[in-house]
PDB file of N, CA, C and O in Angstrom:
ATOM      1  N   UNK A   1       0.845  -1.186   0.000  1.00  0.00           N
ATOM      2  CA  UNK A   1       0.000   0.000   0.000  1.00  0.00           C
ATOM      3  C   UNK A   1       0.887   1.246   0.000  1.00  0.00           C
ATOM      4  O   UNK A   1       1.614   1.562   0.942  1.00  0.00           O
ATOM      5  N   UNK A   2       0.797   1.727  -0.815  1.00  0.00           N
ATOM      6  CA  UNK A   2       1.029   3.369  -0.995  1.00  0.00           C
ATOM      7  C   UNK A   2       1.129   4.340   0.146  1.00  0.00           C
ATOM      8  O   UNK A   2       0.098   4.761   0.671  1.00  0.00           O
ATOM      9  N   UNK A   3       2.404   4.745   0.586  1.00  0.00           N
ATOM     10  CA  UNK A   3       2.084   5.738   1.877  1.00  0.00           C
ATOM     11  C   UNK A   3       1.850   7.450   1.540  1.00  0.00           C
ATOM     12  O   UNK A   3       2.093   7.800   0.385  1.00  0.00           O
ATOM     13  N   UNK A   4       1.418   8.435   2.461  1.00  0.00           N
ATOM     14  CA  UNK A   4       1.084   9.533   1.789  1.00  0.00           C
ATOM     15  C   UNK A   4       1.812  10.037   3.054  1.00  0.00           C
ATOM     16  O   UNK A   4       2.148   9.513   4.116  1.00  0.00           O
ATOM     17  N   UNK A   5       1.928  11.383   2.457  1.00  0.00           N
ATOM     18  CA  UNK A   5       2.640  12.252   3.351  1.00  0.00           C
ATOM     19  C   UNK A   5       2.004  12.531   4.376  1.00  0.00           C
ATOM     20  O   UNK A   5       0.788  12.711   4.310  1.00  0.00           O
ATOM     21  N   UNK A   6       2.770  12.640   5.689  1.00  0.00           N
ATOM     22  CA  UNK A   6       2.247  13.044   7.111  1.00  0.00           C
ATOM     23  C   UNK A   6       0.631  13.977   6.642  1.00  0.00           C
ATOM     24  O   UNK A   6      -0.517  13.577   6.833  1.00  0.00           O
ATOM     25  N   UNK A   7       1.114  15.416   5.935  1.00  0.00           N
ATOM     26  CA  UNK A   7      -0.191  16.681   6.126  1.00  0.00           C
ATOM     27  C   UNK A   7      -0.527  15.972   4.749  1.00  0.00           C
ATOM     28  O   UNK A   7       0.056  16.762   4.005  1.00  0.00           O
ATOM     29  N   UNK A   8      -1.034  15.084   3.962  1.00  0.00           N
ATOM     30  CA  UNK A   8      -1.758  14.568   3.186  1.00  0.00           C
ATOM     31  C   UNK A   8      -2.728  13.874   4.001  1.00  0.00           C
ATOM     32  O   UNK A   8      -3.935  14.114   3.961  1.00  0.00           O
ATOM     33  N   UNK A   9      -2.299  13.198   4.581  1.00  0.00           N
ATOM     34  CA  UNK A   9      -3.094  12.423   5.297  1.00  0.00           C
ATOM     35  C   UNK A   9      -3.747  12.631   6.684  1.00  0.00           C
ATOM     36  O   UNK A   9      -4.547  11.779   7.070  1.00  0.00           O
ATOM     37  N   UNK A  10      -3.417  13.884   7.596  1.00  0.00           N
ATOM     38  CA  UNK A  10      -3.926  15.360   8.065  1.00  0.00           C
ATOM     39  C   UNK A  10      -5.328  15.284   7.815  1.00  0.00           C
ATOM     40  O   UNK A  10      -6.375  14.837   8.284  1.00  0.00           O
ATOM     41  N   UNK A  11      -4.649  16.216   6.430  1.00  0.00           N
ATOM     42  CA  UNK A  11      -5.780  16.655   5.503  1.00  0.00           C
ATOM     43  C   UNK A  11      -7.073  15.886   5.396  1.00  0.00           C
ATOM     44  O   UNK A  11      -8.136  16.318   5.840  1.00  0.00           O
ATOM     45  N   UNK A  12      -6.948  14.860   4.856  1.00  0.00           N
ATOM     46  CA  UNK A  12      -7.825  13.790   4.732  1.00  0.00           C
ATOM     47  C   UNK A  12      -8.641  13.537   5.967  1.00  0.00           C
ATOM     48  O   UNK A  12      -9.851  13.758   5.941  1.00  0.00           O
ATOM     49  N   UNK A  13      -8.065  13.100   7.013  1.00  0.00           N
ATOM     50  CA  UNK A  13      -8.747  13.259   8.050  1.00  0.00           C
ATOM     51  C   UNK A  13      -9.323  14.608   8.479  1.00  0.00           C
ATOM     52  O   UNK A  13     -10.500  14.489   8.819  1.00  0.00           O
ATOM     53  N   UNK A  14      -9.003  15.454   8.538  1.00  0.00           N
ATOM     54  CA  UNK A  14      -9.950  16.699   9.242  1.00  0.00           C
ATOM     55  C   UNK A  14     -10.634  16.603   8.174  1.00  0.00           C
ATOM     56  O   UNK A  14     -11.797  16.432   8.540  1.00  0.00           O
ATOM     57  N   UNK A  15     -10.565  16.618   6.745  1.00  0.00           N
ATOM     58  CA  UNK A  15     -12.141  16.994   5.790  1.00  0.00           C
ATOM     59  C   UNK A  15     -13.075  15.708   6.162  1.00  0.00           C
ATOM     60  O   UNK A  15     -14.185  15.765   5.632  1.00  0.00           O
ATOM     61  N   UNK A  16     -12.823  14.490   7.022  1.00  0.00           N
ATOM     62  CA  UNK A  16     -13.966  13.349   7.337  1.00  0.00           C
ATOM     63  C   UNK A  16     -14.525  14.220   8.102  1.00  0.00           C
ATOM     64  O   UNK A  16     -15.615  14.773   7.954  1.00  0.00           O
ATOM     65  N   UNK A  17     -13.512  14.374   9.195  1.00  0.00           N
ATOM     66  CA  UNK A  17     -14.503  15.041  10.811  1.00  0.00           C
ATOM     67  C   UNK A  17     -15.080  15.853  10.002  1.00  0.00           C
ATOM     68  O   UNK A  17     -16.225  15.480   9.746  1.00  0.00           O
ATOM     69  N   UNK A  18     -14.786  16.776   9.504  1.00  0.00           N
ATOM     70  CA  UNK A  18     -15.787  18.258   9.045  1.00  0.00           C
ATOM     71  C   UNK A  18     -16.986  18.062   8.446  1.00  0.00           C
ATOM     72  O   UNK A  18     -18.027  18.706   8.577  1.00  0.00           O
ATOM     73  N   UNK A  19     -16.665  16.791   7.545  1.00  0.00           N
ATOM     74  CA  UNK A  19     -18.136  16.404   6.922  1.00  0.00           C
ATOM     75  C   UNK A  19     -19.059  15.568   8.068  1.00  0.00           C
ATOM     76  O   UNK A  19     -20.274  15.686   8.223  1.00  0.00           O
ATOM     77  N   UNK A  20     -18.308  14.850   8.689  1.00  0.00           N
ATOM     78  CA  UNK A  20     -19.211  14.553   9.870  1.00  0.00           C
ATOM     79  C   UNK A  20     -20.132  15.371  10.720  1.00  0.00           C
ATOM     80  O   UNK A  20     -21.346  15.259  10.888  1.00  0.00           O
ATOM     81  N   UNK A  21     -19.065  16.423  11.334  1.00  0.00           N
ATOM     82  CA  UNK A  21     -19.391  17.230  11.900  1.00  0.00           C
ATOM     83  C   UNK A  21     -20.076  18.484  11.375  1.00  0.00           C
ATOM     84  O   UNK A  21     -20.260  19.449  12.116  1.00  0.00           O
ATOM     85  N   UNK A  22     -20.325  18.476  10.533  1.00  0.00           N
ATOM     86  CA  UNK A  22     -21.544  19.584   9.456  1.00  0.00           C
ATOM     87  C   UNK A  22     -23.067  18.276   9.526  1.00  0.00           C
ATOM     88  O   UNK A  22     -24.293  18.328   9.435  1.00  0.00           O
ATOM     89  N   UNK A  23     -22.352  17.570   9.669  1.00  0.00           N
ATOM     90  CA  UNK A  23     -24.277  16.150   9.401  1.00  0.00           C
ATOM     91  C   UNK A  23     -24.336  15.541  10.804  1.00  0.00           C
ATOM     92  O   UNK A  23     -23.502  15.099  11.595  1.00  0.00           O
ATOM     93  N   UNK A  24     -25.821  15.716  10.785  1.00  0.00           N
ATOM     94  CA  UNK A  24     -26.186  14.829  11.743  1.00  0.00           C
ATOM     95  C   UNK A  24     -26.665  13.246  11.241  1.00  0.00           C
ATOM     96  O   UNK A  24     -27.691  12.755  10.771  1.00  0.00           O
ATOM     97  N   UNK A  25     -25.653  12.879  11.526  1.00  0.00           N
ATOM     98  CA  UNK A  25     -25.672  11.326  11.008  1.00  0.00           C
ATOM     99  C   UNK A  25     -25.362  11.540   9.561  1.00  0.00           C
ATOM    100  O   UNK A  25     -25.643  12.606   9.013  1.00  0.00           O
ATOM    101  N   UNK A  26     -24.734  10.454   8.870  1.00  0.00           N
ATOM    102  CA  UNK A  26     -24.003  10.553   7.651  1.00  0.00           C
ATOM    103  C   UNK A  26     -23.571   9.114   7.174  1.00  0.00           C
ATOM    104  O   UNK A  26     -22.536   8.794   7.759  1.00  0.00           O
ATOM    105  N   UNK A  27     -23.953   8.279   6.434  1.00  0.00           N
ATOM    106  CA  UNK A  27     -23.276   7.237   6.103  1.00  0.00           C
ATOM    107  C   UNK A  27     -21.798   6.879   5.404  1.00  0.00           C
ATOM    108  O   UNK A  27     -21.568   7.617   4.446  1.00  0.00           O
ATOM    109  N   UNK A  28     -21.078   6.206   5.596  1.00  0.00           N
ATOM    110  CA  UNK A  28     -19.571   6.249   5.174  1.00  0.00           C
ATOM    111  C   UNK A  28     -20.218   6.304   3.407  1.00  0.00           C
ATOM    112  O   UNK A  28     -19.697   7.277   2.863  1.00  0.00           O
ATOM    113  N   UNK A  29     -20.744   5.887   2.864  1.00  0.00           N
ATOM    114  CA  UNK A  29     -20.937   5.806   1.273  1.00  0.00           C
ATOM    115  C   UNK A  29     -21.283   7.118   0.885  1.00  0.00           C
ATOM    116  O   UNK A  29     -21.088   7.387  -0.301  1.00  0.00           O
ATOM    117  N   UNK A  30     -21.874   8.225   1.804  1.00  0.00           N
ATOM    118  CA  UNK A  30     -21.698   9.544   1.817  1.00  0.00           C
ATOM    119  C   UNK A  30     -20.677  10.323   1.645  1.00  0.00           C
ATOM    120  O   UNK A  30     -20.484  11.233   0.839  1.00  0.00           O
ATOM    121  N   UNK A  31     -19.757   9.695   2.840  1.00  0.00           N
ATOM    122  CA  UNK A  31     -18.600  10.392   2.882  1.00  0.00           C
ATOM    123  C   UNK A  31     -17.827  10.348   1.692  1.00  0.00           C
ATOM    124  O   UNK A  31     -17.322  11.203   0.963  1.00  0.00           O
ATOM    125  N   UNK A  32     -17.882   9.048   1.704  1.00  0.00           N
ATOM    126  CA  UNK A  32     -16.756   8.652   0.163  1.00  0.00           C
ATOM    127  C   UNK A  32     -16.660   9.712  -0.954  1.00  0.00           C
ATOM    128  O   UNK A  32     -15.697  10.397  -1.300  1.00  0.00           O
ATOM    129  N   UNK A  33     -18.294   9.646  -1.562  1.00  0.00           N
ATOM    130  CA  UNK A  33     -18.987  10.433  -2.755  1.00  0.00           C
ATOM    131  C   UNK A  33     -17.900  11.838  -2.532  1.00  0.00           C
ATOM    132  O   UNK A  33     -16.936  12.167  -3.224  1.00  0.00           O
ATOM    133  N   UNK A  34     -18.495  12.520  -1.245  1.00  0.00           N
ATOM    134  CA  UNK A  34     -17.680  14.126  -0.975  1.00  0.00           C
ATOM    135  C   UNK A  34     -16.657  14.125  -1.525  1.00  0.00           C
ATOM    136  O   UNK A  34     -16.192  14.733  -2.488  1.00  0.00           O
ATOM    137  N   UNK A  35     -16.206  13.171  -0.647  1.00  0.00           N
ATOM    138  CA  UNK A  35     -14.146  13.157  -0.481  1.00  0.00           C
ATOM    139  C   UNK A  35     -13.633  12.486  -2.155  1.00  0.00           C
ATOM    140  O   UNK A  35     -12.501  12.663  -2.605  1.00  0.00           O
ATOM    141  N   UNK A  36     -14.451  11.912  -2.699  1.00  0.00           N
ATOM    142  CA  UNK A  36     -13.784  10.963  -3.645  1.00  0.00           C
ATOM    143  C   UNK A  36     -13.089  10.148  -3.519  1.00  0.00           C
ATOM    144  O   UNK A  36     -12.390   9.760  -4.455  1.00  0.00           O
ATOM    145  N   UNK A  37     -13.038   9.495  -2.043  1.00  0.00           N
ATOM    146  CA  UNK A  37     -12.251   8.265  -1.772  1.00  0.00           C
ATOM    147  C   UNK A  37     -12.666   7.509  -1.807  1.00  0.00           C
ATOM    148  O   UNK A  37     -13.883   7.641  -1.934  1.00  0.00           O
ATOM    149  N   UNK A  38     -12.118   5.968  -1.736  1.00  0.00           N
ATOM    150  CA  UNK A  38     -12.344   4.530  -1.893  1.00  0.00           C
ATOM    151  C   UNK A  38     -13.800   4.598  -0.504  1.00  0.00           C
ATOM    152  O   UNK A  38     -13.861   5.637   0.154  1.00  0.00           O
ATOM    153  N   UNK A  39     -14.559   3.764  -0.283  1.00  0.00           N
ATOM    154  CA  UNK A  39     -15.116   3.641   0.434  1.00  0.00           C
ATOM    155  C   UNK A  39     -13.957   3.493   1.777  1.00  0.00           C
ATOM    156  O   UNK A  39     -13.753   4.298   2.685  1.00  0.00           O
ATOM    157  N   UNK A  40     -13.476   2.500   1.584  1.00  0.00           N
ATOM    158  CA  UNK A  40     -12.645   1.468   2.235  1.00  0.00           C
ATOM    159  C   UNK A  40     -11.773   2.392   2.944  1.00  0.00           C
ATOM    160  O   UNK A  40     -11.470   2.233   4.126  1.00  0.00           O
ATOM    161  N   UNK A  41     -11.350   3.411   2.182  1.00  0.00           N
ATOM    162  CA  UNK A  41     -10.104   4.015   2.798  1.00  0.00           C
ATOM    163  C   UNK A  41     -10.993   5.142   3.938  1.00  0.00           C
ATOM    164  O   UNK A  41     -10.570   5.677   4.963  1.00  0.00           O
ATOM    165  N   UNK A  42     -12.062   5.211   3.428  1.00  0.00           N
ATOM    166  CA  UNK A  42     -12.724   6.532   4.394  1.00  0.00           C
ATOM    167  C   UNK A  42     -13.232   5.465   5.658  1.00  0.00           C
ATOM    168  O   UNK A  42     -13.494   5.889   6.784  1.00  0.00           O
ATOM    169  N   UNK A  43     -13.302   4.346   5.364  1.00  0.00           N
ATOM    170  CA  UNK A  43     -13.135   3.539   6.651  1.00  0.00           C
ATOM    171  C   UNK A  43     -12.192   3.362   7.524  1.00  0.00           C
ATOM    172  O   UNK A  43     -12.418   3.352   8.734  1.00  0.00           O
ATOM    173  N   UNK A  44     -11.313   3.242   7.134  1.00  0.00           N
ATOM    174  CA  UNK A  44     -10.214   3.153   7.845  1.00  0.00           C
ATOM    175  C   UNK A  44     -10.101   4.653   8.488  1.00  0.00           C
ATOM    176  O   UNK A  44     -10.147   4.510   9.709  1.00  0.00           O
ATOM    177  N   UNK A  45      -9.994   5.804   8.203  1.00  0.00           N
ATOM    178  CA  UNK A  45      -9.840   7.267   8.803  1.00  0.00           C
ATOM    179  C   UNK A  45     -11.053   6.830   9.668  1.00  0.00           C
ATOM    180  O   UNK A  45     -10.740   6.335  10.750  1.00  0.00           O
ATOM    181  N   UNK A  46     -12.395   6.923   9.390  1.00  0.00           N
ATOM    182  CA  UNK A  46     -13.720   6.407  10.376  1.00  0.00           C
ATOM    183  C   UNK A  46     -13.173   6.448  11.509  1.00  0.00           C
ATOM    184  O   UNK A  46     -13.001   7.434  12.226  1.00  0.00           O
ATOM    185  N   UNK A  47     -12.674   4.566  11.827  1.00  0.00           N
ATOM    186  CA  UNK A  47     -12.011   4.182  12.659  1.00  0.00           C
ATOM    187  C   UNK A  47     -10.873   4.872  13.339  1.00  0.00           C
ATOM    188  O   UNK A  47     -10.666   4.662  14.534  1.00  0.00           O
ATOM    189  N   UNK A  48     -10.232   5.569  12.741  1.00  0.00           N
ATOM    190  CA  UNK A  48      -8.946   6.355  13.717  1.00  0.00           C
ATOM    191  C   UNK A  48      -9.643   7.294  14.463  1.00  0.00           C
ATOM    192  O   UNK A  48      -9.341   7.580  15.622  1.00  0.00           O
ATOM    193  N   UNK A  49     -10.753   7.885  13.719  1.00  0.00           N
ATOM    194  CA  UNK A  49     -11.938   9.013  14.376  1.00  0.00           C
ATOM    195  C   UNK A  49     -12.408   8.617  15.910  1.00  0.00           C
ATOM    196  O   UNK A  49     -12.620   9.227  16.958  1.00  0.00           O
ATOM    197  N   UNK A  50     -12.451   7.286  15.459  1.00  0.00           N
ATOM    198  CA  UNK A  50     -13.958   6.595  16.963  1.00  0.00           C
ATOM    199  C   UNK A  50     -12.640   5.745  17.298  1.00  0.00           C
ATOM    200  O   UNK A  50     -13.377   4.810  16.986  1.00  0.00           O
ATOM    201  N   UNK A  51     -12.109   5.489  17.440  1.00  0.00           N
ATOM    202  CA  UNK A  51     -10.646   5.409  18.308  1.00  0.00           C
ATOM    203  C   UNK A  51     -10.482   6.098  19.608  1.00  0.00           C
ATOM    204  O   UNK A  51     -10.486   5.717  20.779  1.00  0.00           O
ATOM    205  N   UNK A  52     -10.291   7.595  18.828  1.00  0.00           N
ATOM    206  CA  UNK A  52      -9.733   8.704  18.997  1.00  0.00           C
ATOM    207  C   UNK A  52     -10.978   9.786  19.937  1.00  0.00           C
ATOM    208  O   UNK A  52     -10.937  10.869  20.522  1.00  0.00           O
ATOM    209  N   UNK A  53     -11.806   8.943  19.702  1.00  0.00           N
ATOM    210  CA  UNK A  53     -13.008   9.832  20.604  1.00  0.00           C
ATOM    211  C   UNK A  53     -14.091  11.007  19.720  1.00  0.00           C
ATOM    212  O   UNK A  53     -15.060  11.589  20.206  1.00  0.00           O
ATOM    213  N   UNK A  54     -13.580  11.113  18.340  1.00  0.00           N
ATOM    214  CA  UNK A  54     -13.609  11.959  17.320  1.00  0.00           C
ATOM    215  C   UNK A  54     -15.160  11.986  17.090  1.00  0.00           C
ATOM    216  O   UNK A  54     -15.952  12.884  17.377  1.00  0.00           O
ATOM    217  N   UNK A  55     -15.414  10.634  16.433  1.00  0.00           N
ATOM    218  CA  UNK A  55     -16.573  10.173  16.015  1.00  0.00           C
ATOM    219  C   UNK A  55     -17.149   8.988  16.243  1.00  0.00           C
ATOM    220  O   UNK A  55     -16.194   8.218  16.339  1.00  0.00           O
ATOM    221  N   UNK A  56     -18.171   8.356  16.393  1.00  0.00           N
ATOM    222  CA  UNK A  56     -18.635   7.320  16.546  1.00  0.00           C
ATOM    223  C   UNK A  56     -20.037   6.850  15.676  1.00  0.00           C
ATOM    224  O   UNK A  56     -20.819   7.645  15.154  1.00  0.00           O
ATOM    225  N   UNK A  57     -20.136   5.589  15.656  1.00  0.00           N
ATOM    226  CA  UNK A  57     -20.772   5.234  14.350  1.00  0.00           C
ATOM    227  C   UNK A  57     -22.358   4.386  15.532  1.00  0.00           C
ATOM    228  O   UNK A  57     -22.214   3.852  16.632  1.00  0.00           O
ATOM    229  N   UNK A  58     -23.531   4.553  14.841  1.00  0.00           N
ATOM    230  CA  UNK A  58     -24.641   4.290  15.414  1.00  0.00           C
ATOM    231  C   UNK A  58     -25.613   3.664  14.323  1.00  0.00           C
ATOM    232  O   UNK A  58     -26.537   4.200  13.711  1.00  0.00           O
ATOM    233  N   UNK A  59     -25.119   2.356  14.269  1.00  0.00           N
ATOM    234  CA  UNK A  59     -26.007   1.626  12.925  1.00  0.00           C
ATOM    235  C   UNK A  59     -24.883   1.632  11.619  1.00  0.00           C
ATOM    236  O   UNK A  59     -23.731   1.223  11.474  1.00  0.00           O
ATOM    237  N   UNK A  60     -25.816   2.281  10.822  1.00  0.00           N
ATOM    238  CA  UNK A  60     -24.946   2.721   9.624  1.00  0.00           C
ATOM    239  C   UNK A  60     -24.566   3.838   9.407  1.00  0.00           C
ATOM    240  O   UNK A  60     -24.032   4.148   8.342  1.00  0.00           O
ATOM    241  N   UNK A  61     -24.792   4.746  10.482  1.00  0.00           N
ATOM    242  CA  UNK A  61     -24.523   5.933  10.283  1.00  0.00           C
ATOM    243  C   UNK A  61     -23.420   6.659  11.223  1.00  0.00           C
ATOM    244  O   UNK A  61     -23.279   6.392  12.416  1.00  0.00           O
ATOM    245  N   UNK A  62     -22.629   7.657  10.480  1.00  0.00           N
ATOM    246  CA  UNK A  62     -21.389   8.005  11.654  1.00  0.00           C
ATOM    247  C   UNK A  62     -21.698   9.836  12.353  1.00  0.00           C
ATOM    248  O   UNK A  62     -22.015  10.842  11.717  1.00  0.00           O
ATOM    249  N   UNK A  63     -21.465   9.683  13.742  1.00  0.00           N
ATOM    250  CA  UNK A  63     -21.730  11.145  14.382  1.00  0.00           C
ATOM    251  C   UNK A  63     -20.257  11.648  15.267  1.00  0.00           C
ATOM    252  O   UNK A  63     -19.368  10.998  15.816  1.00  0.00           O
ATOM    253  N   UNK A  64     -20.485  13.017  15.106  1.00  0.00           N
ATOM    254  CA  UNK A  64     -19.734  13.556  15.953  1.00  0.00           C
ATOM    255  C   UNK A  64     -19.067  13.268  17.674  1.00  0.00           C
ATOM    256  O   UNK A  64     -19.619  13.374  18.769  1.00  0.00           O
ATOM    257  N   UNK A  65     -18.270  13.044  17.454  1.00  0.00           N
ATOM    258  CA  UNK A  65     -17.801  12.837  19.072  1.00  0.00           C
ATOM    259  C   UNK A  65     -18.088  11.131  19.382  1.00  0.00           C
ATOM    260  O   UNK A  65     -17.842  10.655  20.490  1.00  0.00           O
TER     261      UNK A  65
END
């Protein structure tokens, strides 16, 4: 797998939270569309989110904090 630079991948993450955090509730196949990423990969950021205390996911849908 392809690595990206430290503030590439920053980046990427704060535009999830932001789109999260602009929706109340949001499905990852949402997110993707925005961002133009793989589903898969906006999963993986997801997860570092609700790790991290960021975001957390309720069904199919992902929320703030």
């Amino acid at each position: 797998m392809a690595r990206l630079e430290r503030g590439k991948r920053e980046q990427r993450r704060r535009s999830i939270l932001h789109i999260v955090k602009e929706s109340f509730g949001i499905k990852e196949s949402r997110i993707a569309e925005q961002t133009e990423l793989h589903r898969r990969v906006v999963n993986n950021y997801l997860r570092e989110l609700d790790a991290d205390g960021e975001a957390h996911r309720e069904g199919w849908y992902w929320y703030e904090g």
